[in-house]
C-alpha positions in Angstrom: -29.9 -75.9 -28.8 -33.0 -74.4 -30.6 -32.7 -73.6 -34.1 -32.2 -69.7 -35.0 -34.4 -70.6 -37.9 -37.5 -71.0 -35.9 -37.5 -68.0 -34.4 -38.5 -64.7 -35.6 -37.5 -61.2 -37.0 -37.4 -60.0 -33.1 -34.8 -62.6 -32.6 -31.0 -62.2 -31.5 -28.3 -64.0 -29.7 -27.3 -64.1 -26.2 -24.4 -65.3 -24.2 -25.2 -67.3 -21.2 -22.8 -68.5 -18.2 -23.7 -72.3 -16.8 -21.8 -71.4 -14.1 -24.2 -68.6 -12.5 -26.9 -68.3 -15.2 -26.0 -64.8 -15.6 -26.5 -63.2 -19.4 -24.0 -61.2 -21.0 -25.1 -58.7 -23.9 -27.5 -59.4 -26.4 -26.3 -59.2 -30.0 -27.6 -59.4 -33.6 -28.1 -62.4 -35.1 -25.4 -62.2 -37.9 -22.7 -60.4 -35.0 -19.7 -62.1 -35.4 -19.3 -65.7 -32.9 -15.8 -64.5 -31.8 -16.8 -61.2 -30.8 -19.4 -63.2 -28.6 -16.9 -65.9 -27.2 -14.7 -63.2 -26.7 -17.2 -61.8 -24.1 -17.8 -65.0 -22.6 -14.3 -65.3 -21.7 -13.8 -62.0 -20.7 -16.9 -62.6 -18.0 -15.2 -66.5 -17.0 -12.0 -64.4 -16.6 -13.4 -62.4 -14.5 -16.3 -64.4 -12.6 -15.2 -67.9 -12.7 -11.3 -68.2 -13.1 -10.2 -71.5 -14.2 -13.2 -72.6 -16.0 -13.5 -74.0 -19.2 -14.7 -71.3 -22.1 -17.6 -74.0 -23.1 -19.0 -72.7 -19.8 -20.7 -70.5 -21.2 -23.0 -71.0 -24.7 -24.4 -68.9 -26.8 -28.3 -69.1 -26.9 -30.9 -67.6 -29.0 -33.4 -65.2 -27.7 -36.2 -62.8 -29.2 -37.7 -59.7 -28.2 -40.7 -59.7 -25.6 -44.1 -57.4 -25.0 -42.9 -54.2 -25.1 -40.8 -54.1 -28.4 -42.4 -51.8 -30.5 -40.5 -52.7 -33.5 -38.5 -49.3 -34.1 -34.8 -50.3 -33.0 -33.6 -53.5 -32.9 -34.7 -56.1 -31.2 -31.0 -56.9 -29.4 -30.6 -52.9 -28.6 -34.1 -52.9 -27.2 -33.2 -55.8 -24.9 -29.9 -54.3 -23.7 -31.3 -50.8 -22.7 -35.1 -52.7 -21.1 -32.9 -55.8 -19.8 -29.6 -54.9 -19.0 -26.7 -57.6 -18.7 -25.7 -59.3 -15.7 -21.9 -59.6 -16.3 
């Protein structure tokens, strides 16, 4: 997994399902991991009964062209990228 540390101040978390690649919301850096995994679970629950919680992991991500720096990075990416699940 890449280090959090080598990414910059547009950076955030992301869940993501190895299932069916799909990405749940994106978070702040310092959001809490259970509020995360809980997410994850809630989406294998639904999606993908039966499997395993460490189908999913939790990746980093930053901010694209386009964020202009005003809210944060993991709000802009929710409301320009929506999730999947």
């Amino acid at each position: 997994m890449t280090s959090l540390s080598a990414l910059d101040h547009a950076a955030f978390v992301q869940p993501r399902c190895s299932l069916c690649w799909r990405t749940g919301p994106a978070a702040a850096l310092d959001t809490p991991a259970d509020l995360l995994h809980a997410a994850a679970r809630e989406h294998l629950t639904h999606a993908h009964p039966g499997a395993p919680d460490d189908a999913v992991e939790i990746v980093p991500s930053r901010a694209v062209i386009g964020w202009d720096g005003i809210e944060p990075p993991h709000e802009w990416h929710n409301r320009v990228f929506p999730p999947t699940w």
